[in-house]
C-alpha positions, 0 to 999 in steps of 0.5 A: 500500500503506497504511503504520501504522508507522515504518520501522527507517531512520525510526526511526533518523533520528528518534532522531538528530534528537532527540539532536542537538536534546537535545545543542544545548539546553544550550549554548543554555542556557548561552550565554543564563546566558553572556550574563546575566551578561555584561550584568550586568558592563556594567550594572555598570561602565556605571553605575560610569563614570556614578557617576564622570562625576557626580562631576566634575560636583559640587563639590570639598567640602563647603564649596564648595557654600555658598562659592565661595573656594579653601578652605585646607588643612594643605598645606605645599607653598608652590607651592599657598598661598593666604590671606585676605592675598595673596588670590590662587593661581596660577590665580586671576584678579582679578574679581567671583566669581573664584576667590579666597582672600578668606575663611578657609573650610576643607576638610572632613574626608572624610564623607558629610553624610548623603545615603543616595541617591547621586542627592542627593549634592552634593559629592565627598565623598559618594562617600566609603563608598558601596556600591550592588549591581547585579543582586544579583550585582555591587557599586560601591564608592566610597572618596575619599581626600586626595592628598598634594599635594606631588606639584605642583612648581614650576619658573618659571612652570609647575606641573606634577602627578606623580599617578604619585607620589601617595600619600593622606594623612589631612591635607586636601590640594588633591587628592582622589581617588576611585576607584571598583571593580566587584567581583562579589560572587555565590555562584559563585566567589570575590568579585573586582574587575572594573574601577575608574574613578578621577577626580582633583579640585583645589581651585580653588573655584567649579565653575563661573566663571559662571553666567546664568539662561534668560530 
């Protein structure tokens, strides 16, 4: 018996297959925008964390990327002095090139030297006011301050740093930090701060103690 048209059962069932498939597209939907966002905040705190790893991989100030000395600051911590007369630090070693005071270079106030591309920066202070947007919906703030740097204390032949005591100061130390937070700054929801990396650096001269080139 030839047959034209749908059945009441087979209609039925149809509709329920439609609404069940209507019903799973928005959350397919949302879980899709879920996970946009969720690579986005990686994206975000994975170049954050890259940021901070350059850091450490850059000299100490501005200074240090012309000299090689230990540079001299407005410290007052006696445990840390290091001038043109003794010539030498707790740290430092007797040799060519050695990490020295021999020269009366100074530590630089906190400033960008005008690198606008966080790929040109040379020094830790570039860092200093930098912000970069990931996404259009996540931003990288970058601020560097001068640690009060009586926080290193002395005690026969060790010296020993409490950076849980460190508090910044805008006199030019031996310790810079930086810190460096994600905040989400898109249109739904208030603006807030995801996560921040934060990197201490010393002053101790040359980055490096030797360097050779490939043959």
């Amino acid at each position: 018996m030839r047959r034209d048209a749908f059945t009441l059962i087979e209609l039925i069932i149809t509709i329920v297959i439609m609404a069940g498939i209507f019903s799973v597209i928005p959350k397919i939907l949302s879980a899709t925008s879920r996970s946009d966002r969720f690579e986005a905040q990686q994206e975000a705190l994975m170049q954050a964390l890259s940021l901070t790893n350059l850091a450490a991989h850059l000299a100490w100030d501005a200074n240090n990327s012309d000299h090689l000395d230990i540079l001299q600051t407005q410290s007052t911590n006696s445990a840390l002095e290091c001038n043109t007369t003794i010539r030498f630090r707790r740290g430092s070693y007797i040799g060519a090139n050695g990490r020295m005071c021999t020269q009366p270079y100074t530590a630089s106030a906190l400033q960008n030297d005008g690198e606008t591309d966080y790929t040109a920066y040379d020094d830790i202070d570039d860092f200093d006011g930098s912000d970069i947007n990931v996404s259009g919906r996540y931003g990288i703030r970058s601020r560097v301050t001068y640690l009060d740097d009586s926080i290193i204390t002395e005690s026969a032949d060790r010296l020993t740093i409490d950076l849980s005591a460190a508090t910044a100061t805008t006199a030019t130390t031996n310790i810079k930090k930086l810190k460096t937070t994600v905040r989400y700054t898109g249109k739904r929801g208030k603006p807030r701060n995801l996560g921040s990396f934060t990197y201490f650096s010393t002053n101790i001269g040359q980055i490096s103690l030797a360097n050779r080139s490939w043959q």
